[in-house]
N, C-alpha and C positions, 0 to 999 in steps of 0.2 A: 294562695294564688298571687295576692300580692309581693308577697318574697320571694317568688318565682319569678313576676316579672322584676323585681327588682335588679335582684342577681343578674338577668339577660342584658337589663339596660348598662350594669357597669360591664360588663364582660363586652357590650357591643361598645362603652367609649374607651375602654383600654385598648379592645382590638383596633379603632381607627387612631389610635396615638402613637401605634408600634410602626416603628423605622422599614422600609422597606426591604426588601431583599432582591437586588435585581442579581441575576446569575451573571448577566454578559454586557459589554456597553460595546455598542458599534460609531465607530465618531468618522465623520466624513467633512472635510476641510482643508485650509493652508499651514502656511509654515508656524501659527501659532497654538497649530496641534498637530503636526508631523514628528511622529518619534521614529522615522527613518527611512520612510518610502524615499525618496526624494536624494538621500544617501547612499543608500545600497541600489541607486537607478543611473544616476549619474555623477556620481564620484561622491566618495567620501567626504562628508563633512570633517571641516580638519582641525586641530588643535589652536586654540585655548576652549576650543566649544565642548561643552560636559565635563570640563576637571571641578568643578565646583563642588556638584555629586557623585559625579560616577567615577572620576580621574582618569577620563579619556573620551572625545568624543563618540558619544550615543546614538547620532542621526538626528536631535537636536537643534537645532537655533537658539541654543541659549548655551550661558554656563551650568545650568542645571535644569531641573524640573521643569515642568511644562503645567496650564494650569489642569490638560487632561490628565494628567500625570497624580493629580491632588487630590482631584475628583473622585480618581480609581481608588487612592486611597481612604477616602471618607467613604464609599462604599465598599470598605474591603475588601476589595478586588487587587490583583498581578496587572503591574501597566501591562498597558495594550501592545501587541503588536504589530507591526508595520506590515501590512498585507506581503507586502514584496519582497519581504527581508525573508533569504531563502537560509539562513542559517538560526538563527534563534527562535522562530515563530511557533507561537502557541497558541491555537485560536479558542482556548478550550471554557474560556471566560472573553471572549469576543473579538474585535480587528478593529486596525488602524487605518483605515482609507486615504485619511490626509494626508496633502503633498504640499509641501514649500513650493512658493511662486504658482500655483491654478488658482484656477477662477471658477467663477458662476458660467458665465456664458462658454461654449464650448469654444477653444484652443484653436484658431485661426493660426494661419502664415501671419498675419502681424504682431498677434499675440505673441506668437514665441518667438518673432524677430527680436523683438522688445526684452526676451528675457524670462519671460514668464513661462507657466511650464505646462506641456500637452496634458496631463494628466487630470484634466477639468471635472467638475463635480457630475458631467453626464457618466464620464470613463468611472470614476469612485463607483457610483451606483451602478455601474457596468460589474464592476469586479465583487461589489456587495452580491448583486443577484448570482454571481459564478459559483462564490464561496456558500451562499446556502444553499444552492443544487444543486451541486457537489459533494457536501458536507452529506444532504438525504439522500443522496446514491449510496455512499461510502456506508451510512445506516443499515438502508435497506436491500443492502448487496451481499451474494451467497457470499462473498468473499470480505466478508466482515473481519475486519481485524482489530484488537482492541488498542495496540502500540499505536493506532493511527486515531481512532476514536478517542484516544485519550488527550489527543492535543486538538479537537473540535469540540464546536457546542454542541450541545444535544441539541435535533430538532427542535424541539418543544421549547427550547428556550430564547430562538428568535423571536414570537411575539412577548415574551415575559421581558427582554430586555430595554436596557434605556441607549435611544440612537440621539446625541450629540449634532447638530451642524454649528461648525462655526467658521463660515465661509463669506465671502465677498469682499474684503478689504483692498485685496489684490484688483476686484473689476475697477474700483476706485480708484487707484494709483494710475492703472495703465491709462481710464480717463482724463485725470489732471497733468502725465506723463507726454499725454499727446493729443489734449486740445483744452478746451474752454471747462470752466465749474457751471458755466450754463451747461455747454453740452451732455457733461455729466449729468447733472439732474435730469434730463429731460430726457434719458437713457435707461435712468432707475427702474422704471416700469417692465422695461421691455427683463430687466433682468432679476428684476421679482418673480416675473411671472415664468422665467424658468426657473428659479429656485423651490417654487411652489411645484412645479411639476415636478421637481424631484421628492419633495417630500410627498407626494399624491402616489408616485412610486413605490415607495418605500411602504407607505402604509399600505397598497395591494399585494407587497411583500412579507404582510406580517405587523410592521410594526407600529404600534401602538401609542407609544408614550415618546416624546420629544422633548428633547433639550436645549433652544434655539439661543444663542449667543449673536448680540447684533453684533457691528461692527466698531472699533476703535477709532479715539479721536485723533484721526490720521492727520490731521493739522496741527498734531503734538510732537511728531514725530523728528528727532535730531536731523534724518538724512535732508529732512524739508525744511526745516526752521534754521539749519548754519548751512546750508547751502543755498538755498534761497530765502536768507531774509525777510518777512514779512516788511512789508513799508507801516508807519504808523498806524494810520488809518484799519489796518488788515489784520494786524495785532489784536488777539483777545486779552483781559487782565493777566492768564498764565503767559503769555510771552507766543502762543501758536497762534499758527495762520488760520484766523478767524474763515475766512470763505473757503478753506477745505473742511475744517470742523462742518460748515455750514452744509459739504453734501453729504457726512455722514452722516449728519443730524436727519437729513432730507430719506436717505436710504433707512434709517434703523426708523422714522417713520412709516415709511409704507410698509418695509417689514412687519410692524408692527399690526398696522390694519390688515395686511394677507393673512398673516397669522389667522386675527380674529375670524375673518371669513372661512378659513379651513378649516375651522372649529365647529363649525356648524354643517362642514359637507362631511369629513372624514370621522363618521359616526363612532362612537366608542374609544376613540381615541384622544389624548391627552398630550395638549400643544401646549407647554412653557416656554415664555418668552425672556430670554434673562439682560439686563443694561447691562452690557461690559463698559460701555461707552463711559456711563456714569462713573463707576468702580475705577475705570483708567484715568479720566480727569480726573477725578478727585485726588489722585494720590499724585498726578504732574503738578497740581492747581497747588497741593498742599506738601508738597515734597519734604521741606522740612521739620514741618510738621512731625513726621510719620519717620523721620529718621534718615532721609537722603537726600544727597547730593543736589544739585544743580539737574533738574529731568531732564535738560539738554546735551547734557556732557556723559556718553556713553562710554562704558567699560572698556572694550575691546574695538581697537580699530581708532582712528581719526579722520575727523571731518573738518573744515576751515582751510585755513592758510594751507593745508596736506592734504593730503587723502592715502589715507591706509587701508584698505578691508580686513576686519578683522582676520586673523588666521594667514592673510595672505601677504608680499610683498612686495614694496615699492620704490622709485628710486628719489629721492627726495634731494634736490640737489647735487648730484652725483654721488649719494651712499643710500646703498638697499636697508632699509627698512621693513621690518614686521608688525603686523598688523597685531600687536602683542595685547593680553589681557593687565586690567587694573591692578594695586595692589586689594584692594579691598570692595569686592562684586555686591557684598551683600549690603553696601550703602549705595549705589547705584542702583536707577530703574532699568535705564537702558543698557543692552549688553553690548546690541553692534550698531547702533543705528536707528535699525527699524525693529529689531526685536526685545523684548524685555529681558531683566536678570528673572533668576531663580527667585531671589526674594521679592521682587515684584510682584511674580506669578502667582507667590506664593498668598500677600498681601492682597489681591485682585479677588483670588482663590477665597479667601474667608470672606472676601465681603457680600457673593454671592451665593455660596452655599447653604446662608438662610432663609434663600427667600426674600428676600425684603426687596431685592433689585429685582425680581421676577413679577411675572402677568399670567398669571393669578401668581399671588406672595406665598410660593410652596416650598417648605424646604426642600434642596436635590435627594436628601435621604427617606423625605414621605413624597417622589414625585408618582410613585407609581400610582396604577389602576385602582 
């Protein structure tokens, strides 16, 4: 008898130390996990974006990989799909919801006067519910076909998978964009608490186990640090503007405390909270450290005395200029500005994958149920 229970009690701690298996990931977000909604909707992302990896742009914001892009790989998974992308999509290991330039809060006339883009995290979860009611029509229809089945999930593996948010940066910008870091703060609330509705969604949609990425230290960022100057005072030790760092600090707080409350309403389910914030500073704070450049001085594009957009061109004293890539990307954080390099992402990427930045400290590879 006691060899019996022996044998069960290792059999029950090897079985809780075996790596996960998620079938599908579903990720709903901005441009810091957009692999091509955003592209194949309103003009192609143009070149130097994706020669890094792909040697052509991808749909992208970077010269390569993305950190969902890493992810999928540490779970052996085929990147993700771009919901809308009507020529290569394969949903058959999960979808890509995220769009470059949306937000939390739903897509106003001033939102997208600004720039920003309709395709808000209500619409994402608008097209997540399409895509799994759709998918079980397609299932359980006399007119079953396998050629189409074979590029969907199976039913059953919408609650088995792992859903990804990594959104709000963009509510933040358009804030500091067009009023006060009071304001902003004092806004936060209102747009947690639709973030949280989204996730309350999702979970009566199935899903179970989350992968919550706060927000980045948007007070690090080149577009806002050489374009407008931080004054002494304003300045943190890395060189960014202390009082926007200060409302992301403010937002990945309350994030943080919604979280924990949702933990306790949406029963059986499994809410990881992960620091990106942390992971991003630390590698601006410590850039040479770690092998790069100046985290101010981005790859592609110029900022200062010029302005070039990356990929695009402009006339700079009476001669057109291109917004041309570095010679050497994988010593740079920044690729255009506001987005990171591939080796960045990729650096960012390890440092979260074990858990140690996350609430509760789970690795992504034992996140599941």
């Amino acid at each position: 008898m006691a060899a019996a229970i022996g044998v069960l009690l290792v059999a029950s701690l090897l079985g809780s130390s075996c790596a996960c298996h998620f079938p599908a990931i579903y990720n709903l977000g901005d441009s810091n996990s957009d692999t091509g909604s955003v592209s194949v909707t309103f003009g192609r992302v143009p070149h130097p974006y994706g020669e890094t990896y792909f040697g052509r742009p991808s749909g992208r914001y970077s010269d390569g990989r993305l950190i969902i892009d890493f992810i999928a790989d540490e779970l052996k998974l085929p990147f993700l799909s771009a919901y809308l992308d009507a020529i290569e999509s394969n949903f058959r290991h999960g979808a890509n919801f995220a769009a470059s330039g949306s937000t939390i809060q739903p897509a106003n006339g001033e939102l997208f006067g600004a720039g920003f883009n309709p395709l808000s995290l209500d619409i994402q979860l608008l097209q997540f519910e399409q895509l799994k009611e759709r998918t079980n029509e397609v299932y359980t229809s006399e007119l079953y076909i396998e050629d189409i089945t074979d590029r969907l999930s199976r039913p059953k593996d919408f609650s088995k998978a792992l859903y990804i948010l990594d959104c709000g940066q963009n509510d933040l910008n358009y804030g500091l964009i067009t009023t006060t870091e009071e304001h902003v703060k004092a806004f936060i609330p209102n747009i947690i608490s639709q973030f949280a509705v989204a996730m309350e969604k999702l979970y009566q949609e199935g899903a179970r186990t989350f992968w919550i990425h706060n927000t980045g230290s948007i007070g690090c960022l080149p577009i806002f640090v050489i374009n407008s100057p931080p004054k002494r005072e304003n300045a943190d030790p890395a060189g960014c503007i202390k009082s926007y760092n200060e409302v992301a600090q403010e937002f990945n707080k309350r994030l943080k405390d919604r979280i924990s409350q949702l933990r306790a309403e949406l029963l059986g389910a499994k809410l990881i909270y992960v620091d990106i914030y942390s992971a991003k500073y630390s590698l601006i704070s410590e850039a040479n450290k770690y092998g790069f450049v100046d985290p101010f001085i981005n790859c592609c594009g110029h900022f200062g005395d010029h302005h070039v957009e990356c990929g695009k061109t402009a006339v700079v004293n009476g001669t057109e200029i291109f917004g041309a890539s570095c010679s050497e990307p994988t010593k740079h954080i920044s690729w255009d500005g506001i987005h990171y390099t591939e080796a960045a992402n990729r650096w960012v990427t390890n440092r979260i994958l074990d858990g140690s930045l996350s609430d509760p400290p789970v690795p992504i590879t034992k996140a599941c149920l």
